[in-house]
C-alpha positions in Angstrom: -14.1 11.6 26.2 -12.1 14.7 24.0 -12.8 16.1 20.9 -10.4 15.4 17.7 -7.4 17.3 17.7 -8.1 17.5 14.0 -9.8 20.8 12.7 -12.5 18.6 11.4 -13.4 16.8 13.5 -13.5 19.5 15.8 -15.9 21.7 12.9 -18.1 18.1 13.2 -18.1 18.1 17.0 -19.2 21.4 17.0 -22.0 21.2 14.1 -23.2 18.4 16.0 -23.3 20.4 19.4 -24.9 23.6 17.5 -27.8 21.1 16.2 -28.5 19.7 19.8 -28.4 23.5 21.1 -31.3 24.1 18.2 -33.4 21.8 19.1 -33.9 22.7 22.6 -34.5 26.1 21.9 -36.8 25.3 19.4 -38.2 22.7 22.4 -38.2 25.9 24.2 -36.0 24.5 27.2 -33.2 25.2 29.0 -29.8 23.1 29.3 -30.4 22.7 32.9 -34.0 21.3 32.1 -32.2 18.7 29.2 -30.1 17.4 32.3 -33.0 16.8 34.4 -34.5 15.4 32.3 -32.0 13.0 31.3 -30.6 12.4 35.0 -27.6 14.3 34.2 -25.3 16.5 36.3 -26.8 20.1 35.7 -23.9 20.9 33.9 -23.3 18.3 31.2 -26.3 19.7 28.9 -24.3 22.9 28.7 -20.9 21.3 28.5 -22.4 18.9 25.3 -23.4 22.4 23.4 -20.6 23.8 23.7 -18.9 21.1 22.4 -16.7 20.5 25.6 -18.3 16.8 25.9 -18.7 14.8 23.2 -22.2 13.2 23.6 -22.5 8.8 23.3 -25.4 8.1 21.1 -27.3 7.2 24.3 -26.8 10.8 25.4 -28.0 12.1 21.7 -31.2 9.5 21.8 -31.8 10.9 25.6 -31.6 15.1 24.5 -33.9 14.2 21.7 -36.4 12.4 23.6 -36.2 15.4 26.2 -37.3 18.0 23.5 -39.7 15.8 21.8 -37.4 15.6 18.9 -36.8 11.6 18.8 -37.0 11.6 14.5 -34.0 13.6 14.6 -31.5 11.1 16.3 -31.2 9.0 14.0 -29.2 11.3 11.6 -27.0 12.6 14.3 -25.8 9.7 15.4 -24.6 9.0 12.2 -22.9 12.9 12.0 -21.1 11.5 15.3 -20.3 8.5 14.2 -18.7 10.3 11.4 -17.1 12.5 13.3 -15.7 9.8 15.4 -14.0 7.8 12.2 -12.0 11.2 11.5 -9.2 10.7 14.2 -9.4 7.0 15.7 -6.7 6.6 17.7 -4.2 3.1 16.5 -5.2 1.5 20.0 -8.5 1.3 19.0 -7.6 0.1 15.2 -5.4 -2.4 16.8 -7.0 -4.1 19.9 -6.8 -7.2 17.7 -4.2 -7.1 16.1 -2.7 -5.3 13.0 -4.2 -8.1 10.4 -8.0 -6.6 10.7 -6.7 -3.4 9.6 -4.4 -4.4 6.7 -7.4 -6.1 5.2 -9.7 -3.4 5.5 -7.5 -1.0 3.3 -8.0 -3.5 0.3 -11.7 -2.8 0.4 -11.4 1.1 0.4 -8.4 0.7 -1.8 -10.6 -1.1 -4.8 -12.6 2.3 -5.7 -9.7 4.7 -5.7 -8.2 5.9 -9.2 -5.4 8.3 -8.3 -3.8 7.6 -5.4 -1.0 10.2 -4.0 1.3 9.5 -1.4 4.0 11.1 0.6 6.2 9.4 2.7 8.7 10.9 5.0 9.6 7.7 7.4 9.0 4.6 5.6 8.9 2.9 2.1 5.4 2.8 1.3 2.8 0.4 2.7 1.9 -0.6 -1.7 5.7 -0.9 -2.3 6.9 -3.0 0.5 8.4 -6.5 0.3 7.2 -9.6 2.9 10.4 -9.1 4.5 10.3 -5.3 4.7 6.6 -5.0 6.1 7.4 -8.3 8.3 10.3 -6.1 10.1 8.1 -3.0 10.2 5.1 -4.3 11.5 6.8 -6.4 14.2 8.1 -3.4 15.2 4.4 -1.8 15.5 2.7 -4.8 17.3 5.7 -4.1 20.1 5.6 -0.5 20.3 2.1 -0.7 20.6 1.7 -3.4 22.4 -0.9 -5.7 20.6 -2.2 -8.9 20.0 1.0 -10.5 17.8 -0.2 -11.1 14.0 2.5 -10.4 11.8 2.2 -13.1 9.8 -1.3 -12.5 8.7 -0.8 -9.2 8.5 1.9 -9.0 6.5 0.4 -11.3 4.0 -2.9 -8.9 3.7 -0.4 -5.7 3.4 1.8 -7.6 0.6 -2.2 -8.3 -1.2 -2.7 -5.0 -1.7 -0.3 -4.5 -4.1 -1.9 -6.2 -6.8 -3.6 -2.2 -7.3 -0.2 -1.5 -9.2 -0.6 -4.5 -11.4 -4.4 -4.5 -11.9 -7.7 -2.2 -13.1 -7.6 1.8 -13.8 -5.5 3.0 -11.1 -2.7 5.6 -10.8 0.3 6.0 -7.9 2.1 9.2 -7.8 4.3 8.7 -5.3 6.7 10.8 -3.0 9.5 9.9 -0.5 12.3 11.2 1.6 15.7 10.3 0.2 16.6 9.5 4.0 13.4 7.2 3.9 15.8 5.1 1.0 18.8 5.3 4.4 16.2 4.5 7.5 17.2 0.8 8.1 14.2 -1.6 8.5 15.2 -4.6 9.1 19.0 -5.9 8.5 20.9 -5.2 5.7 20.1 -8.1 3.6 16.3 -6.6 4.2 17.1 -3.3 3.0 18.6 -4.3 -0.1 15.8 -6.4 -1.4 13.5 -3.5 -0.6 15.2 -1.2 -2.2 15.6 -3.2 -5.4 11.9 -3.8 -5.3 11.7 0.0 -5.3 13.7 -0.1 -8.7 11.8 -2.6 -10.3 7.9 -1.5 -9.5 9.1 2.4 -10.2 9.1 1.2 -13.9 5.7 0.3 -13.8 3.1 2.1 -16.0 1.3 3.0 -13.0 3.6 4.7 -11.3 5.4 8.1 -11.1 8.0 7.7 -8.1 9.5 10.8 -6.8 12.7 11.2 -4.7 12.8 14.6 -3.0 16.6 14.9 -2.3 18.7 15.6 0.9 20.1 18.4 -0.9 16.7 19.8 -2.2 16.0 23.6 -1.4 12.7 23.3 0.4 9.5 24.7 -0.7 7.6 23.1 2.0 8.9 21.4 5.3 9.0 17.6 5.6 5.4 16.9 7.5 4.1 13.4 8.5 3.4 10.5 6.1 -0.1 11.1 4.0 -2.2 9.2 1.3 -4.5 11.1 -0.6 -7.5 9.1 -2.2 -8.8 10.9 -5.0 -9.5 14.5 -4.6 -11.9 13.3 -1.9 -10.1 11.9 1.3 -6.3 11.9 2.7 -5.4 9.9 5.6 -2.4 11.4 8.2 -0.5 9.1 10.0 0.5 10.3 13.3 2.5 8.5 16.1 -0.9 7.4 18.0 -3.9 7.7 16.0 -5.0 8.1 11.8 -6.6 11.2 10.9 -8.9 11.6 8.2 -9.6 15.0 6.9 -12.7 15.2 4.1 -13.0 19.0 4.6 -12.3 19.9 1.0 -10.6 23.3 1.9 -8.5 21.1 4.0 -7.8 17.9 1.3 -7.1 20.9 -0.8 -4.0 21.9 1.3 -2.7 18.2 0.9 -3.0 18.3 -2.7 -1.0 21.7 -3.0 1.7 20.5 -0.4 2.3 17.2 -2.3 2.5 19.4 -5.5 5.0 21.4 -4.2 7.3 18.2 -3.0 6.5 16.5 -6.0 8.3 20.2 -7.8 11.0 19.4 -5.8 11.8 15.6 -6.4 13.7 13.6 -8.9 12.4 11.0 -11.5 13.6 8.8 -13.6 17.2 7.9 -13.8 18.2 10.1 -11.3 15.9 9.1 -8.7 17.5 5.5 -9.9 20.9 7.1 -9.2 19.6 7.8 -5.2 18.1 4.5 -5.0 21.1 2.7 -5.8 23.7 4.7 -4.0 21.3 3.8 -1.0 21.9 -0.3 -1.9 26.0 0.2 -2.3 25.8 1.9 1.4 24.3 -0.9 2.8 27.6 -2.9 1.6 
């Protein structure tokens, strides 16, 4: 099994492996005697330190035992567990089917206050129409080849929208004018989205921004993020979601979707983009 590709995840990995490595010194044993112990290849022990392996919480449970340090397991197989939930691959998220997931977000949705999101590919999961997120999401279940829920799913996506309508929440909210172009769905699909997009952007709730093709860029375009608070931001990458806690890391998020949100339109203008988007589609 690999470590996270995301920084930290990796820094979590590696906090866990450092912990492991001090408590067999302070067992006052070597790796090789942890994998003997444990019936282990000599060179695992070393390899789990180091944070080349990432350790199963049978593997934790066994290095504890070995140094006579079983009270301590307990709390890091929750750090790994943590760890884990930072970059979880869509495969896994999915094996079911894409329903499971869309129903889960309405439970971590409920706390959230400010919501920020930036979208580079797509109209946004909270702004979508049935028929939008119906043509998207088939598109996901084939791609990625899982059990086919649509229906159910789309259903639980279109739910969570109710957050715009209901309790103390606030959307600021950032897309790609080509985002407003990308044809999902036929044409007829487009332009109901789109004038969706006109109608919930007047909502108290929401600040929609439309960052131009024309802008002069401050930042690059990156991939599609959702910042919860100042606390969390989920990444949405091709095969798996990332989420990054690391504050020092949340904090870059926040300061790149300030500087795309300096860059985007409001208002009547971004009304101006929107619509020109609904008379190409004619």
């Amino acid at each position: 099994m690999r470590t996270s590709p995301s920084s930290s995840a990796q820094r979590a990995r590696q906090g866990i492996a450092q912990r492991l490595r001090e408590i067999r010194l302070d067992a006052g044993l070597t790796a090789r005697a942890i994998a003997k112990a444990a019936g282990w290849h000599e060179s695992k022990a070393s390899k789990i330190e180091h944070a080349r392996t990432v350790p199963s919480e049978a593997d934790i449970r066994a290095w504890c035992d070995a140094c006579g340090a079983e009270d301590q397991a307990t709390e890091l197989i929750a750090a790994s567990r943590a760890a884990d939930l930072m970059y979880v691959e869509w495969k896994r998220l999915q094996r079911t089917g894409l329903r499971q997931l869309q129903e889960s977000k309405m439970q971590m949705y409920a706390p959230v206050r400010h919501f920020r999101v930036y979208c580079s590919n797509v109209i946004p999961g909270l702004f979508q129409t049935p028929a939008y997120a119906g043509a998207l999401l088939s598109s996901i279940a084939e791609f990625r080849e899982t059990p086919n829920d649509v229906t159910e799913a789309v259903a639980a996506r279109v739910a969570r929208s109710r957050f715009l309508y209901e309790g103390d929440h606030r959307f600021g909210v950032l897309v790609e004018e080509w985002v407003l172009r990308c044809r999902i769905g036929d044409p007829g699909v487009m332009a109901g989205q789109l004038g969706h997009l006109l109608a919930v952007m007047s909502l108290p709730s929401v600040s929609l921004g439309v960052i131009p093709l024309a802008a002069g860029r401050q930042i690059w375009p990156v991939e599609a993020f959702n910042i919860f608070d100042d606390s969390l931001v989920q990444v949405e990458l091709l095969t798996a979601e990332v989420n990054v806690s690391q504050p020092s890391e949340v904090a870059q998020y926040i300061r790149g979707f300030n500087r795309m949100a300096d860059m985007a339109v409001y208002g009547g203008q971004a009304r101006q983009l929107i619509a020109a988007a609904i008379t190409a589609l004619q």
